[in-house]
C-alpha positions, 0 to 999 in steps of 0.5 A, a space after each residue: 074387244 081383244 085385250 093387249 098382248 101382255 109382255 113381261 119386259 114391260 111389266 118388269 120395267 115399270 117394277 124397276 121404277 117401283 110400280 106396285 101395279 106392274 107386279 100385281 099384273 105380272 102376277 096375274 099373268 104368271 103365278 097360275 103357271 108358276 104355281 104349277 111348276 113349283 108343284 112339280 118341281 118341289 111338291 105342294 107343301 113348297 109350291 106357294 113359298 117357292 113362287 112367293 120367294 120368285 116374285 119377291 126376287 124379281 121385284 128386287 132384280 127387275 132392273 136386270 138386263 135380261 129383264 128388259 129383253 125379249 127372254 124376259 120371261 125365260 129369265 123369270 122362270 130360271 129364277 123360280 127353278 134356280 130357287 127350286 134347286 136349292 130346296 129338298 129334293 122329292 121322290 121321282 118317277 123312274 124315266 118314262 120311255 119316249 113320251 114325256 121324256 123332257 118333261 120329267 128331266 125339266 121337273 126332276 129339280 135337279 137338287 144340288 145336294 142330290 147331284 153333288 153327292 151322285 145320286 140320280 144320275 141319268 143313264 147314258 140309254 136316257 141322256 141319248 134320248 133327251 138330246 134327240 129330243 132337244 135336238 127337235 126342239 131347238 138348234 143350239 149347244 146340245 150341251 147348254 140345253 143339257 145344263 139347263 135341264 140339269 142333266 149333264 154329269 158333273 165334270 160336263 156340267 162345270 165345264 158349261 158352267 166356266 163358258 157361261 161365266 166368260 162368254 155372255 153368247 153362251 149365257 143368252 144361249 141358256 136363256 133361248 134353250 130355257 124360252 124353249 122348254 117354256 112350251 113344258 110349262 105353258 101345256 101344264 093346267 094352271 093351278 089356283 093361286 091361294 087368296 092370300 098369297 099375291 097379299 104375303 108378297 106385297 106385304 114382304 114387300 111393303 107394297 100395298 095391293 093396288 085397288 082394281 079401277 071402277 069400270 066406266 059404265 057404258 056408252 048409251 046405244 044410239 037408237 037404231 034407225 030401223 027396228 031389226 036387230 043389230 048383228 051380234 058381235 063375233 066371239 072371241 076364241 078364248 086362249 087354251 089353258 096355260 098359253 101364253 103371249 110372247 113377248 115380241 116377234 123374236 120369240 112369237 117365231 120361236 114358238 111358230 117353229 116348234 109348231 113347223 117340226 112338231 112335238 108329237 113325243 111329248 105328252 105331260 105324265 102322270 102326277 109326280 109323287 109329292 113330300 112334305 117339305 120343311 123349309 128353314 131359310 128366311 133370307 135370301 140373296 142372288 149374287 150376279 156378275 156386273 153386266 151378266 145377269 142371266 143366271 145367277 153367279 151365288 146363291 145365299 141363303 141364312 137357314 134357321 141356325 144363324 148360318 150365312 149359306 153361299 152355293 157358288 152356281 157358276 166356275 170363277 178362274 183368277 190368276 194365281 196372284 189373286 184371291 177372291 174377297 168377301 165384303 158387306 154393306 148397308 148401302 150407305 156411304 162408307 167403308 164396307 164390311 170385310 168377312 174375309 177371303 173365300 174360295 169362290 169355287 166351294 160352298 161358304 158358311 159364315 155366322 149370320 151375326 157378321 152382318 150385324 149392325 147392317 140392317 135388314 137387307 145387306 148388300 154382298 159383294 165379291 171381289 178380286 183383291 191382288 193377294 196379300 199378307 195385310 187385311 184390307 180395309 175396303 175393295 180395290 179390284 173388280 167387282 165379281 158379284 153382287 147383290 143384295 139379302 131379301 128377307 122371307 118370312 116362313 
């Protein structure tokens, strides 16, 4: 019997309701190609936190518009690769000519760090090249399908990054050159996912492993009528190491047409050079604007030193009147906490021991406030991210 086709939505929906055997079997599916990811892309020493913190993030997140859509699965794997930014990066191989050029720019990370201070800049001989190939690959914005590579220069990059934050077409844009650029992932050898590490999630989680059902014994034969053998049944072809099924007919075309123009200029390289990493956070939160969840609008982070660490990932414009405010709650019933105003255009550090007496897993909040001389005491104006810590063990 061929088995049903698997589609991430589903399992991220019946996640959202709270069904520990959804994540089991969207692990199943998945963490062999994200484990092989996270090895490229932050080396082996990261890889199973890199994906362990992936899951625990789409747990608490599966209830995200673009997580019910037909880009579900681009939109897990922009979460892994959001996440693998953050982290140190690791030594690249020089740009390959031609062949496996996408390749290496979708595996270089694009550290945050490295790129603000200038270092690994691509060359403009380089950044032609991966455009005429992007150009191959899809018919959409050169520049969103930059962006999501993380190859654009700086200047560029904020300019997508402020389209993105107000046009909700160009942030699904990002998600269609991202489906895409899964074709990278699905020709990667699945790696072998540890013992152990589907059992850290649940247990991060306060989730208990589901028990695998008993198989049904099966059905006694009829006796056959005459005593020739029965024809044997056909076998099925067994799918090639690291595909995957789409998740509807919308993205089966997609994967049709990159089949229609062809990807004769892309091989997988050579094995990148790989680091021992040490990783100091322990929480972690995604912060999203309300009603546009396909990328995330911050990133914090609470590293080793009890500093609350917050990366602003897209441009946020308010009128010269407003002012961008900082607030936390438990999720109960309440005046939220107020940790002050914040540029939400530049990194944040605030002590972790503001959110004291919080709980373990605070909501963030940012909102803007009309701009005034007297403190606040709770939210007025809209709501311009939010989300909630997720605690990791290292």
């Amino acid at each position: 019997m061929i088995p049903d086709p698997f589609h991430p939505a589903e399992a991220l929906t019946e996640m959202a309701a709270g069904h520990a055997r959804a994540l089991h079997t969207l692990y199943a599916h998945e963490a062999p190609a994200m484990l092989a990811l996270a090895h490229a892309l932050v080396g082996s020493h990261a890889a199973e936190k890199l994906v362990r913190d992936t899951f625990i993030l789409l747990w608490h997140h599966a209830n995200a518009d673009e997580a019910r859509r037909e880009l579900a699965r681009a939109w897990m794997y922009s979460i892994l690769r959001h996440l693998a930014r953050q982290y140190p990066a690791i030594p690249q191989q020089p740009a390959p000519a031609g062949d496996g050029l996408l390749y290496w720019a979708y595996c270089r990370n694009g550290n945050v760090d490295a790129a603000a201070s200038g270092a690994g800049r691509i060359s403009p001989e380089v950044r032609m090249q991966i455009r005429a190939q992007l150009r191959e690959l899809l018919e959409e914005d050169l520049r969103i399908g930059e962006y999501v590579l993380a190859t654009l220069p700086v200047a560029e990059r904020k300019s997508v990054e402020a389209e993105m934050a107000q046009d909700p077409r160009a942030a699904r844009c990002a998600l269609r050159w991202e489906d895409s650029l899964l074709s990278l992932v699905d020709a990667l050898s699945p790696a072998r996912a540890p013992a152990g590490l589907l059992a850290g999630i649940m247990g991060r989680l306060g989730l208990k492993t589901p028990a695998e059902p008993r198989p049904e014994p099966p059905a006694p034969e009829p006796p056959a009528p005459a005593p020739a053998p029965a024809p044997a049944p056909k076998a099925v072809p067994a799918p090639k190491p690291g595909t995957r099924r789409r998740t509807d007919s919308f993205l089966a075309g997609l994967v049709l047409g990159a089949g229609a123009v062809g990807l004769a200029w892309w091989k997988t390289p050579a094995p990148i050079p790989i680091q021992t990493i040490a990783l100091a956070p322990v929480r972690v939160a995604i912060l999203q604007a309300p009603g546009l969840s396909s990328s995330p609008g911050w990133l914090v982070t609470v590293d080793s030193e009890g500093q609350l660490l917050m990366r602003p990932q897209v441009r946020t414009e308010l009128p010269p009147d407003s002012v961008a405010r900082l607030w936390a709650h438990d999720g109960e019933p309440g005046a939220p906490r107020a940790l002050g105003i914040i540029d939400p255009n530049a990194r944040v550090s605030l002590p972790v021991s503001m959110l004291d007496g919080l709980g373990g897993m605070p909501y963030l909040e940012i909102t803007q406030e009309a701009r005034r001389a007297t403190p606040m005491e709770a939210p007025e104006g809209p709501v311009l991210f939010n989300g909630r810590m997720v605690r990791f063990e290292p």
